[in-house]
Residue frames as a rotation matrix with the C-alpha (Angstrom) as fourth column:
UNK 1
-0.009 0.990 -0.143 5.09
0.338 0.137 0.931 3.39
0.941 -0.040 -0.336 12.64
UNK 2
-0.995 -0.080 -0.061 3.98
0.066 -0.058 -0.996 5.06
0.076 -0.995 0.063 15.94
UNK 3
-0.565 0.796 -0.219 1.15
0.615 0.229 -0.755 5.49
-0.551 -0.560 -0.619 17.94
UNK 4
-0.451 0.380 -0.808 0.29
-0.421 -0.888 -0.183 8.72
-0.787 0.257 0.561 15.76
UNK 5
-0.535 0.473 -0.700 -0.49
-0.682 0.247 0.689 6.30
0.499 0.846 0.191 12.65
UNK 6
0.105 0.964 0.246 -2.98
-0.939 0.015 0.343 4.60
0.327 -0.267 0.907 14.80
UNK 7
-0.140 -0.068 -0.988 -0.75
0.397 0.910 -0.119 1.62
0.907 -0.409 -0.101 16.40
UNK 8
0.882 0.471 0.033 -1.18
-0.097 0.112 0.989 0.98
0.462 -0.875 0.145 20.16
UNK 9
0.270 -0.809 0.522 2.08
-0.774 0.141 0.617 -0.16
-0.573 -0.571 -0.588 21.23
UNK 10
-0.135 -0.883 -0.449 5.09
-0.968 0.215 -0.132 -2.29
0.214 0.417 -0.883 20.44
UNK 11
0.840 -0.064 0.538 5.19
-0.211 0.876 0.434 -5.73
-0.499 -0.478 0.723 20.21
UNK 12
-0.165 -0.944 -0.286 9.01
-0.977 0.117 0.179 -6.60
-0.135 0.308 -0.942 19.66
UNK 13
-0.894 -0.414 0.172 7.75
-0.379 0.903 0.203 -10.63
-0.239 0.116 -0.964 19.75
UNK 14
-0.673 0.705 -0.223 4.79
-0.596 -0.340 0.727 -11.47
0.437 0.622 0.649 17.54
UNK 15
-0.593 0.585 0.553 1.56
-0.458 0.319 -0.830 -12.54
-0.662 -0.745 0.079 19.25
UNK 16
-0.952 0.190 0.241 -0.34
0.306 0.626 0.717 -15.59
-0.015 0.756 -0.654 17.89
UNK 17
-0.464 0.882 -0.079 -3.85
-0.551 -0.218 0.805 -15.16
0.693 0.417 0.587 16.14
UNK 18
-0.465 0.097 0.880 -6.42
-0.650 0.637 -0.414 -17.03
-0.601 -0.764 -0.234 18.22
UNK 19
0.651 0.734 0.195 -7.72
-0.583 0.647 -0.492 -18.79
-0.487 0.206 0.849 15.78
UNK 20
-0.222 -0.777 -0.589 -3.72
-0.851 0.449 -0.272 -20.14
0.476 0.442 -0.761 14.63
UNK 21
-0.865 -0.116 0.489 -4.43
-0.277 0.922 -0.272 -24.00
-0.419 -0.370 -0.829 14.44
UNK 22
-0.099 0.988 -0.119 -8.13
-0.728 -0.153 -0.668 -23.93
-0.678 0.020 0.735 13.78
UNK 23
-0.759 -0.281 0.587 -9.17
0.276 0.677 0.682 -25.97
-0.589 0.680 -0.436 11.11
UNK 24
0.090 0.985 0.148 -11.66
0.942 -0.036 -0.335 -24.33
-0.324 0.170 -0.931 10.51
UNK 25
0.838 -0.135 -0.529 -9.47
-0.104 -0.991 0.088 -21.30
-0.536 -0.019 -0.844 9.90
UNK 26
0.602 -0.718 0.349 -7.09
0.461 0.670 0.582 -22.56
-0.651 -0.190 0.735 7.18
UNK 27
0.371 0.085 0.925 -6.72
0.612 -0.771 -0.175 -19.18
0.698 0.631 -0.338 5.92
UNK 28
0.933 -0.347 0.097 -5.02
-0.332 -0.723 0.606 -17.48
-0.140 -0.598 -0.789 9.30
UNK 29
0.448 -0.878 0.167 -1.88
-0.219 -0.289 -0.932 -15.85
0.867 0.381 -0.322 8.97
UNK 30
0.087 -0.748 -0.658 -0.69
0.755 0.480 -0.446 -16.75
0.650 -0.458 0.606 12.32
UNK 31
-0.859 -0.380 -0.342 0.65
0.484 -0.822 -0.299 -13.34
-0.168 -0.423 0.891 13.64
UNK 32
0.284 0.711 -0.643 -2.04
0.758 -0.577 -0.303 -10.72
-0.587 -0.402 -0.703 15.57
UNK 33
-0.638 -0.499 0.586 -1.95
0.648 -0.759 0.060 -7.54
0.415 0.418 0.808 13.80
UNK 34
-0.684 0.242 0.689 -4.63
-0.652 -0.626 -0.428 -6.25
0.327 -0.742 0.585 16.00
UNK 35
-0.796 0.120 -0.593 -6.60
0.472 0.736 -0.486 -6.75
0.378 -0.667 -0.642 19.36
UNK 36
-0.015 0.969 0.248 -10.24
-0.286 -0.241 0.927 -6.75
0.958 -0.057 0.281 20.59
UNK 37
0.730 -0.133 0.671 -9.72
-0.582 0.394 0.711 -6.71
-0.359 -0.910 0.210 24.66
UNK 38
0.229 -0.972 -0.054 -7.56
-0.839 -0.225 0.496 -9.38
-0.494 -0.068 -0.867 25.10
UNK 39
0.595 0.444 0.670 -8.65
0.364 0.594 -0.717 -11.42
-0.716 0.671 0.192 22.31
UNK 40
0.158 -0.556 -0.816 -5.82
-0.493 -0.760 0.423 -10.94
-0.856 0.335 -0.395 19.15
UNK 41
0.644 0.647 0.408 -6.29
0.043 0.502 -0.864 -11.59
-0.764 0.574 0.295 15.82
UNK 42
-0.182 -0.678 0.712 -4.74
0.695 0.424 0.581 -12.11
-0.696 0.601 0.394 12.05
UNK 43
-0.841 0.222 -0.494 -5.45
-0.529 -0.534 0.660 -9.66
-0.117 0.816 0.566 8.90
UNK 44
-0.651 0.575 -0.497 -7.59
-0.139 0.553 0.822 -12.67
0.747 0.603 -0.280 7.66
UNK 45
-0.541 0.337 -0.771 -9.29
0.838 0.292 -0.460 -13.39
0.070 -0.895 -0.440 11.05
UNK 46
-0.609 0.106 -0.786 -10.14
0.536 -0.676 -0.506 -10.13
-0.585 -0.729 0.355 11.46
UNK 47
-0.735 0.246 -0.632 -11.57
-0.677 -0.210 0.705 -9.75
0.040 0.946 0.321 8.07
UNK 48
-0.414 0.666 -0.621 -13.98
0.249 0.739 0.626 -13.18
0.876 0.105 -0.471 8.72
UNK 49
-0.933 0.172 -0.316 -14.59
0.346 0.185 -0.920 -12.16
-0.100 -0.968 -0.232 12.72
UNK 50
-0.476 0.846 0.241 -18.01
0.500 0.035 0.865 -11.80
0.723 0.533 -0.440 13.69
UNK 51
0.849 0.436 -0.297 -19.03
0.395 -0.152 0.906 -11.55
0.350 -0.887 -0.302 17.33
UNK 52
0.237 -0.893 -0.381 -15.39
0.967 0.255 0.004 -11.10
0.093 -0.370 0.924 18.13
UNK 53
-0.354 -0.696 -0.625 -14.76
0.905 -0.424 -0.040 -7.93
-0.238 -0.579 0.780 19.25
UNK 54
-0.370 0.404 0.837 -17.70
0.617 -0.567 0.546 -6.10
0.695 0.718 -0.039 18.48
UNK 55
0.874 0.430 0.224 -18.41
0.126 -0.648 0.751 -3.00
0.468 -0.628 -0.621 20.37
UNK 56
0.318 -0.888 -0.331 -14.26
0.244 -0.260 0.934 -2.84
-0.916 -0.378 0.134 21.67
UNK 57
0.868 -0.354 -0.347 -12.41
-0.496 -0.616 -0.612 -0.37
0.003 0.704 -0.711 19.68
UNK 58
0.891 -0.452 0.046 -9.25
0.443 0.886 0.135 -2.30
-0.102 -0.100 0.990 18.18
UNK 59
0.524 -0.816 -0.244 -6.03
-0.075 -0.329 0.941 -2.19
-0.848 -0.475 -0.234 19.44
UNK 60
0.948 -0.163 -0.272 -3.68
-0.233 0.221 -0.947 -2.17
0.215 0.961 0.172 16.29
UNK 61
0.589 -0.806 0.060 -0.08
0.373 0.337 0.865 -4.33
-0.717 -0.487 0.499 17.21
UNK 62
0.377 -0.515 -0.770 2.63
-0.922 -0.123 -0.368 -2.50
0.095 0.848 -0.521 15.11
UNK 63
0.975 -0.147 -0.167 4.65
0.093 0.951 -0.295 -6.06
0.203 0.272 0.941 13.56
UNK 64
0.583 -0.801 -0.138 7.74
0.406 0.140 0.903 -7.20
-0.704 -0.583 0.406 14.87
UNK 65
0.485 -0.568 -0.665 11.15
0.023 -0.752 0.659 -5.91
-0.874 -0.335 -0.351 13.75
UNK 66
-0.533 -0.144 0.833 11.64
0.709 0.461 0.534 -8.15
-0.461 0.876 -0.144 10.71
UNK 67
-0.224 0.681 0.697 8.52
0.972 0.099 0.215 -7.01
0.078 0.725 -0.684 9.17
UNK 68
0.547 -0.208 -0.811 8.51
0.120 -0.939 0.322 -3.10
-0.828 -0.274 -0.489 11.08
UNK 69
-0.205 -0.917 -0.341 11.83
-0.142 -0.317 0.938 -2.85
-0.968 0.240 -0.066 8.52
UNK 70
-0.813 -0.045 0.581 10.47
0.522 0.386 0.760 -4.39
-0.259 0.921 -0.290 5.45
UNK 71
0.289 0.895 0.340 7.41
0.957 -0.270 -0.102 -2.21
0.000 0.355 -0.935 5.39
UNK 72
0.226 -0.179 -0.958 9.58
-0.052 -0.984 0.172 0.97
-0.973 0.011 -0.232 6.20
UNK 73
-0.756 -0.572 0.318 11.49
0.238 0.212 0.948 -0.33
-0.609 0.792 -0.024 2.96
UNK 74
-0.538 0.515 0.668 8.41
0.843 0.345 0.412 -0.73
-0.019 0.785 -0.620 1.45
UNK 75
0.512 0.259 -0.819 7.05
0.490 -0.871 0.031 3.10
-0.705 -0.417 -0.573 2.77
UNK 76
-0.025 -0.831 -0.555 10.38
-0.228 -0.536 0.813 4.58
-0.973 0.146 -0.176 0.90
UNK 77
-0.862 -0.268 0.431 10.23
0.377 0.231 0.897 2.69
-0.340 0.935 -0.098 -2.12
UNK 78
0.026 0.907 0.421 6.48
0.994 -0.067 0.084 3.95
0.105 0.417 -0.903 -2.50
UNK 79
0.524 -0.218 -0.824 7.57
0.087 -0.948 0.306 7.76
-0.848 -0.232 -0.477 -1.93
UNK 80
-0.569 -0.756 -0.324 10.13
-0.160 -0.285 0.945 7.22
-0.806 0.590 0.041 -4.83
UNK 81
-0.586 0.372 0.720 7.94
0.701 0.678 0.221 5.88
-0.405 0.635 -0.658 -6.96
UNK 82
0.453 0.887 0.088 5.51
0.865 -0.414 -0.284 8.81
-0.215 0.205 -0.955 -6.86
UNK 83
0.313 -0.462 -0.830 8.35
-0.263 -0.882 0.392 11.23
-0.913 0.096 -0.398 -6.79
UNK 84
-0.635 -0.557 0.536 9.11
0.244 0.513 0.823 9.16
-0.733 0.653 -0.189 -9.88
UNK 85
-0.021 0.583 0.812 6.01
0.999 -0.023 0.043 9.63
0.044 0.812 -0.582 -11.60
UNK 86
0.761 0.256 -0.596 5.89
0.269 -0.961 -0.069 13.32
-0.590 -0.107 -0.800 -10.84
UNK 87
-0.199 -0.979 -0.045 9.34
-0.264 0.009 0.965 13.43
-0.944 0.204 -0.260 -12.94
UNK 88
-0.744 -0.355 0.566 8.41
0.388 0.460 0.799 11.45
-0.544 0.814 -0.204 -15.53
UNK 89
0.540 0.789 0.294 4.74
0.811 -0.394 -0.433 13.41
-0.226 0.472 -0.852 -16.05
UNK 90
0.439 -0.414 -0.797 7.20
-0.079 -0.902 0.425 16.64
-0.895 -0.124 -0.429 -16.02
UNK 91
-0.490 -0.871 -0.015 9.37
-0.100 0.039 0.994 15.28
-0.866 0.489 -0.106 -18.57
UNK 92
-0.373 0.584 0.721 6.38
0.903 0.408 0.136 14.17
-0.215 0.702 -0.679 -20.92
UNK 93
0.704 0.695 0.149 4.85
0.649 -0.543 -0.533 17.47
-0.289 0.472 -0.833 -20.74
UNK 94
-0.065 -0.797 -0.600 8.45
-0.434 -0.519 0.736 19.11
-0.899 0.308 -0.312 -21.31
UNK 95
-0.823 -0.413 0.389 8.63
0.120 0.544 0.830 16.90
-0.555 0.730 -0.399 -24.74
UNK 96
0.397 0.790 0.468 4.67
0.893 -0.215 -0.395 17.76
-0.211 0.575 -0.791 -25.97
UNK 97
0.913 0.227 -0.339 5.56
0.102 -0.932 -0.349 21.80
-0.395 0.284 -0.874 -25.73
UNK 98
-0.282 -0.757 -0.589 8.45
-0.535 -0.385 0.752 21.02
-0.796 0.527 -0.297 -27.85
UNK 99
0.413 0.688 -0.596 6.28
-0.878 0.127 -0.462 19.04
-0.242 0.714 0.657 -30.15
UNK 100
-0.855 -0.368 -0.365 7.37
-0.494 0.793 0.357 15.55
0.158 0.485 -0.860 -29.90
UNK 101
-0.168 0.861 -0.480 4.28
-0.681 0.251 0.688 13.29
0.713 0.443 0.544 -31.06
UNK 102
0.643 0.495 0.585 2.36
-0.733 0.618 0.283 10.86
-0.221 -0.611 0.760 -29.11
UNK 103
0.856 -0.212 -0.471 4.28
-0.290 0.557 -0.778 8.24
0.427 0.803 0.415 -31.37
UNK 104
-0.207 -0.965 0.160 7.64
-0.095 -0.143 -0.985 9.18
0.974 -0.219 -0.062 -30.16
UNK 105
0.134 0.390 0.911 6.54
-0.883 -0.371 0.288 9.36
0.450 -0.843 0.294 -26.80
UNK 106
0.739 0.338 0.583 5.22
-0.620 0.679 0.392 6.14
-0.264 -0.652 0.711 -26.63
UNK 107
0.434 -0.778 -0.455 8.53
0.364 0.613 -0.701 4.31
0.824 0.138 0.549 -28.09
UNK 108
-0.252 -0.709 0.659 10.22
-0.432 -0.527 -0.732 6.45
0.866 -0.469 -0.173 -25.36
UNK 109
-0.317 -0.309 0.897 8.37
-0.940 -0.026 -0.341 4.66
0.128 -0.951 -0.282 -22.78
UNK 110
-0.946 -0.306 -0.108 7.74
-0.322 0.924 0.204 1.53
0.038 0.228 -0.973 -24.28
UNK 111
-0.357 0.912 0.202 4.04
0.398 0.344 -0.850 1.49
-0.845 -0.223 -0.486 -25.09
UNK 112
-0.200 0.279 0.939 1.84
0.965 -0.106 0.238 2.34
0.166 0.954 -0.248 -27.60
UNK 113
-0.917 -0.320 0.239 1.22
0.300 -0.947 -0.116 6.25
0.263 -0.035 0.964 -28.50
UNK 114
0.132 0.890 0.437 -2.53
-0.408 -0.353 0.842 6.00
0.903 -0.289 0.317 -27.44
UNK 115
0.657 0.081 -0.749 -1.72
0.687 0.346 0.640 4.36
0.311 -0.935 0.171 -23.96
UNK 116
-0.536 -0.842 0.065 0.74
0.795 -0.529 -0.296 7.22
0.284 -0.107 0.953 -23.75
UNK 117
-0.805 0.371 0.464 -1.91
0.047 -0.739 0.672 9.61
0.592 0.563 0.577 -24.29
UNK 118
0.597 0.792 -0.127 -4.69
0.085 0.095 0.992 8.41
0.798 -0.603 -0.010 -22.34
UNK 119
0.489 -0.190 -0.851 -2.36
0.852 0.313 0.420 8.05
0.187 -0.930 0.315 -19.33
UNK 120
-0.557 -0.685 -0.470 -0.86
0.800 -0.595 -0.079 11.97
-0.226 -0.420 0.879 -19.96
UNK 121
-0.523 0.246 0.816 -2.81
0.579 -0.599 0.553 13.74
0.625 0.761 0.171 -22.02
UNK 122
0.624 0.739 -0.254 -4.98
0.657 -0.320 0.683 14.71
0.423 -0.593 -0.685 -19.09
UNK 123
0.445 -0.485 -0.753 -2.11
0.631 -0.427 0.648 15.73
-0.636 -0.763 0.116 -16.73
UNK 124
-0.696 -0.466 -0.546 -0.94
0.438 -0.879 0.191 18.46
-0.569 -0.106 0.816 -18.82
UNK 125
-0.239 0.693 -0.680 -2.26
0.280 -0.621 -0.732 21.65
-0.930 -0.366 -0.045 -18.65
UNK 126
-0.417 0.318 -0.852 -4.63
-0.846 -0.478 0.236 22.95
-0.332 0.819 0.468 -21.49
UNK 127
0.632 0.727 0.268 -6.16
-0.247 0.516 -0.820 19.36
-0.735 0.452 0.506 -22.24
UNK 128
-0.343 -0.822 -0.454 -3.05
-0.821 0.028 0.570 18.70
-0.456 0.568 -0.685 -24.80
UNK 129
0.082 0.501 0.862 -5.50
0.058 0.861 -0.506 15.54
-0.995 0.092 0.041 -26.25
């Protein structure tokens, strides 16, 4: 994460929500993920806030180092995934233009041969329905 994806700056030790304690807030997450002046809030907070920072463009806090790492993880695993499905739509439409059936398909990917269908048939070319 850097400033280009629309954080403000580093916070290497996580800053508390202001409404952590509340009772009236027994839905906050605790940890700021962004700030309104120097007013700094939760996901959930910031999702319920009214008056709070309205008219101050919010700062966004990138999350400490724990959670900085588990979301790259979680960045990477969502890149494979799509490079995954691009693969696996390739491979389906490589098996239709040799003429294996919807049928076969779907045993190949463990579903039924109309959820096969509805979820390729579109993506290859010519409408193959």
């Amino acid at each position: 994460m850097s400033a280009t994806n629309g954080v403000s700056r580093r916070v290497d030790s996580p800053l508390t929500c202001e409404y952590d304690g509340d009772p009236r807030r027994p839905e906050c997450e605790h940890i700021a993920v962004v700030a309104y002046g120097p007013i700094a809030l939760c996901a959930s907070c910031n999702l319920r806030r009214s008056t709070v920072g309205k008219g101050i463009s919010p700062r966004w806090l990138e999350p400490p180092a724990p959670q900085r790492e588990a979301l790259l993880i979680v960045e990477s695993a969502r890149q494979q995934l799509g490079q995954a499905e691009a693969r696996l739509t390739a491979a389906v439409a490589a098996a239709r233009s040799l003429g294996c059936s919807w049928s076969h398909l779907g045993g190949a990917l463990a579903t039924s041969r109309q959820a096969a269908q509805q979820r390729f048939g579109s993506a290859l070319k010519g409408g193959d329905r």
